[in-house]
Each structure stands twice: as structure tokens, then as C-alpha cells.
PAKOL-983755 format. One record per residue: x, y, z of N, C-alpha, C in turn; residue in three letters. Coordinates in steps of 0.05 Angstrom, whole numbers, padded with zeros to 5 digits. Example, Ala and Ser with C-alpha at 12.3 -4.5 7.8 and 13.67 -1.06 7.14 Angstrom:
! residues 2
<r <00264 -00114 00156> <00246 -00090 00156> <00264 -00066 00156> "ALA">
<r <00257 -00045 00142> <00273 -00021 00143> <00258 00001 00157> "SER">
! end
This chain:
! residues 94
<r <01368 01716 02213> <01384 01738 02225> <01366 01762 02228> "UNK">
<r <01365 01776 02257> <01348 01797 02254> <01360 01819 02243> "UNK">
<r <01340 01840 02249> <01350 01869 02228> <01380 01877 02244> "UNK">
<r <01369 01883 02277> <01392 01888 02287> <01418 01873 02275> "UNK">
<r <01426 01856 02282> <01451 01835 02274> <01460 01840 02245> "UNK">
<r <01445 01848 02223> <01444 01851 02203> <01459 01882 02195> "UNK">
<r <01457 01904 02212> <01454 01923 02215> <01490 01928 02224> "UNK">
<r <01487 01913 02253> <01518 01916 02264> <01536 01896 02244> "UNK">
<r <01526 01878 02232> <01544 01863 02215> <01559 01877 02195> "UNK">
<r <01532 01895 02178> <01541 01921 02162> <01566 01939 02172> "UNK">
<r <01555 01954 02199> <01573 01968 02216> <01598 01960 02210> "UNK">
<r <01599 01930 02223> <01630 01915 02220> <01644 01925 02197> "UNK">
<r <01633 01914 02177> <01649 01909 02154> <01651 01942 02149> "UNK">
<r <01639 01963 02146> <01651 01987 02138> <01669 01993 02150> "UNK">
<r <01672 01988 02180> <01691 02000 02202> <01708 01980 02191> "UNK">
<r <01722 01949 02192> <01742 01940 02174> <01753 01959 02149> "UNK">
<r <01743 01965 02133> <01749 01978 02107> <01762 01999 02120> "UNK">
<r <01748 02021 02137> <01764 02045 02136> <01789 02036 02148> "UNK">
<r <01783 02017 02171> <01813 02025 02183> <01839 02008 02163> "UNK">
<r <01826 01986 02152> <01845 01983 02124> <01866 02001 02108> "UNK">
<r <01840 02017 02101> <01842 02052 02079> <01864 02058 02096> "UNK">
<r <01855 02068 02122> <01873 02086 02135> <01898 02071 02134> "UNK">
<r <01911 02043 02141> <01936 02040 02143> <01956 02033 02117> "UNK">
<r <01937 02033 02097> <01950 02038 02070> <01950 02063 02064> "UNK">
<r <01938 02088 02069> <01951 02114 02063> <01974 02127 02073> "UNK">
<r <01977 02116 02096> <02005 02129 02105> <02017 02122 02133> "UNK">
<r <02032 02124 02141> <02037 02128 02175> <02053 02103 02180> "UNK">
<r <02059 02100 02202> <02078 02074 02202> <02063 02047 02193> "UNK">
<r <02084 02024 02188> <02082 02000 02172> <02064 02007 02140> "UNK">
<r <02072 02033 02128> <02055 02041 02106> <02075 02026 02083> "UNK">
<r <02107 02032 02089> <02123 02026 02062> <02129 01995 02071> "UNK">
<r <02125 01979 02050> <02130 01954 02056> <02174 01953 02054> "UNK">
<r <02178 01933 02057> <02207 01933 02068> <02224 01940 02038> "UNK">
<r <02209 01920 02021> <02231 01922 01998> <02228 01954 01977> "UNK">
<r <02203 01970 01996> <02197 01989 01977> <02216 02016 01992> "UNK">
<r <02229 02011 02012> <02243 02033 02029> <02266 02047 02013> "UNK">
<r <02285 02034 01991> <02304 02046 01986> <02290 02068 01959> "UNK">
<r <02260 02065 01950> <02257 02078 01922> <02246 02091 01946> "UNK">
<r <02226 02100 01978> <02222 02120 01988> <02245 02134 01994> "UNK">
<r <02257 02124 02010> <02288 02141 02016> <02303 02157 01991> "UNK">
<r <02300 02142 01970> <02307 02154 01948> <02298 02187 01947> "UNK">
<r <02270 02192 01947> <02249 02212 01954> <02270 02231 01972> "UNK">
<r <02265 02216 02000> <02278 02226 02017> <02297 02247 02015> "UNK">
<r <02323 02229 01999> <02340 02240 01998> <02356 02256 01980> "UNK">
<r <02327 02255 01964> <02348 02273 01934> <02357 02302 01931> "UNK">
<r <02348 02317 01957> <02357 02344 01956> <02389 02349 01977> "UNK">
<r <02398 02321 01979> <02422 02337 01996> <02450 02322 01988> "UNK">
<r <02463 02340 01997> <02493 02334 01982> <02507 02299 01981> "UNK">
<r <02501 02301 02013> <02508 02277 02022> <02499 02245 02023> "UNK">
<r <02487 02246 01997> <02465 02222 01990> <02472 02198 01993> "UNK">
<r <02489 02188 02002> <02495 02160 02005> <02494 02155 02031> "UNK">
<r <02510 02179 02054> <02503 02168 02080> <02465 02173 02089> "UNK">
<r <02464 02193 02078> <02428 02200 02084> <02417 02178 02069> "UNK">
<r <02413 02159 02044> <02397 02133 02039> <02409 02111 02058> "UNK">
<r <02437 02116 02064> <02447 02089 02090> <02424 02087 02107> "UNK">
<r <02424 02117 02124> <02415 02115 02147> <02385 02114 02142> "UNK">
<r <02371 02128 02121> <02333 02127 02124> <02336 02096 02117> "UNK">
<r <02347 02078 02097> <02339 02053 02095> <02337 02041 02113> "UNK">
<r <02357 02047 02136> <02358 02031 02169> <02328 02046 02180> "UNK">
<r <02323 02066 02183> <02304 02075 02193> <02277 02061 02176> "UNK">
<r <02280 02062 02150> <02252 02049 02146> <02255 02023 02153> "UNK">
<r <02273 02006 02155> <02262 01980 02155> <02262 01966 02187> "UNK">
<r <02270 01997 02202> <02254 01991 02230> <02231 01999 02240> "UNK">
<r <02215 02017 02218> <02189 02036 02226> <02168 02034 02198> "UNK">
<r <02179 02026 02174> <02164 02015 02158> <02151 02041 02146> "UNK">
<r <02168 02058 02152> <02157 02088 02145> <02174 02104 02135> "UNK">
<r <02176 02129 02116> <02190 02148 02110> <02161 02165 02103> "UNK">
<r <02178 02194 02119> <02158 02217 02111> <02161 02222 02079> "UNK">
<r <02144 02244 02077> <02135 02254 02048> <02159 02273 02042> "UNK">
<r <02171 02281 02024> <02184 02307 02017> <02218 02299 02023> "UNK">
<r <02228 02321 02022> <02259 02319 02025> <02264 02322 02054> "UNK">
<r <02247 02339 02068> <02254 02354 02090> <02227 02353 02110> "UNK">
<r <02231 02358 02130> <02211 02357 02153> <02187 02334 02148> "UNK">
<r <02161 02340 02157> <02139 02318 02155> <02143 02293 02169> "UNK">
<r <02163 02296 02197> <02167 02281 02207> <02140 02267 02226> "UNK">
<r <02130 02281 02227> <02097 02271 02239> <02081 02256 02234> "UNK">
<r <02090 02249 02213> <02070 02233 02196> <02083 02203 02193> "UNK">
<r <02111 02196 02210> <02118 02177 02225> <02132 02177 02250> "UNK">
<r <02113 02165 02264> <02127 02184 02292> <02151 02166 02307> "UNK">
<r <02157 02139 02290> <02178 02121 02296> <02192 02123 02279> "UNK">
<r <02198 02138 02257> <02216 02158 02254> <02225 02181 02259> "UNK">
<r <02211 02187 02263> <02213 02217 02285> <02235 02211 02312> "UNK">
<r <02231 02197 02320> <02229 02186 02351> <02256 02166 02353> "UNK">
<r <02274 02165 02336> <02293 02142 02335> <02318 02164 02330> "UNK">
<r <02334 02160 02356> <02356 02177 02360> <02381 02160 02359> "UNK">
<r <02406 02183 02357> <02432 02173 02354> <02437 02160 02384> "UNK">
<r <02464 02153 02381> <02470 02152 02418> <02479 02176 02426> "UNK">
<r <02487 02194 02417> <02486 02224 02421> <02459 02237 02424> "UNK">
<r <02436 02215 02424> <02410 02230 02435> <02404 02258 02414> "UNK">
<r <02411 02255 02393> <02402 02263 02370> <02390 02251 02342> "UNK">
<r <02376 02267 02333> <02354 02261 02316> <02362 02236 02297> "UNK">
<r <02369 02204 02287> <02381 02196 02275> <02367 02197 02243> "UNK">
<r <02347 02195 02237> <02331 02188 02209> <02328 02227 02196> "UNK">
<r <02351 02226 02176> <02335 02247 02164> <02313 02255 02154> "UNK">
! end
């Protein structure tokens, strides 16, 4: 095997790893399915209405495989949660 080949083979395998890293730190398909109701949990512990708000993020994670960070906002950081509306064309995933 020459140096070149040897070289980009290296390349390979680091570039594998990061993009690995990257889809295990966060962003969609990060929460695996059965782990959505202890994120939602997260989700939802600052509001009154906690049973319809874990209904609805559980439906949302286990179509986007995602829940943001915190109680509130950080919707960016899944953008197929973000992006998944009522039929009233309103925001559905708290």
C-alpha cells in the first residue's frame, strides 16, 4: 500500500468518527425511541399541563427522534421538531 492510500485511508477513518461523534451528540435521530418519554419528561416538567405536553412531545419524538434541551425554546437544535405543525398550521411539539 503506498503512502498516499495509507494517508487517505487514515483521512477516512477520522472523517467516519467525527461524523459518528456528531450524530450522537445531538440533533435529530439523537434520542433513540424508547428513551423519548424520560426526554419529554425534561421537556415537560415546568408546565402545568403535563400530561397533554408528554402526550404530544412523545408523538413528536418518536417521529423526529429528537427533543430539544430545557423546558422551553431550543427548538433549533431539532428542526423536525421545530417544523411539525397542528392542522391549524400551528406549532404542534412543545
Amino acid at each position: 500500500m503506498g503512502r498516499v492510500q495509507l494517508i487517505f485511508l487514515v483521512f477516512l477513518i477520522v472523517a467516519s468518527m467525527a461524523v459518528t461523534e456528531l450524530s450522537i451528540a445531538g440533533g435529530e435521530g439523537s434520542v433513540p425511541i424508547e428513551q423519548c418519554p424520560s426526554a419529554c419528561s425534561v421537556r415537560c416538567s415546568a408546565t402545568h399541563h403535563r400530561s397533554q405536553c408528554m402526550d404530544v412531545c412523545v408523538d413528536c419524538c418518536g417521529k423526529c427522534l429528537c427533543v430539544p434541551s430545557g423546558t422551553i425554546g431550543n427548538k433549533d437544535e431539532c428542526p423536525c421538531y421545530r417544523d411539525l405543525k397542528t392542522k391549524y398550521g400551528q406549532p404542534k411539539c412543545p
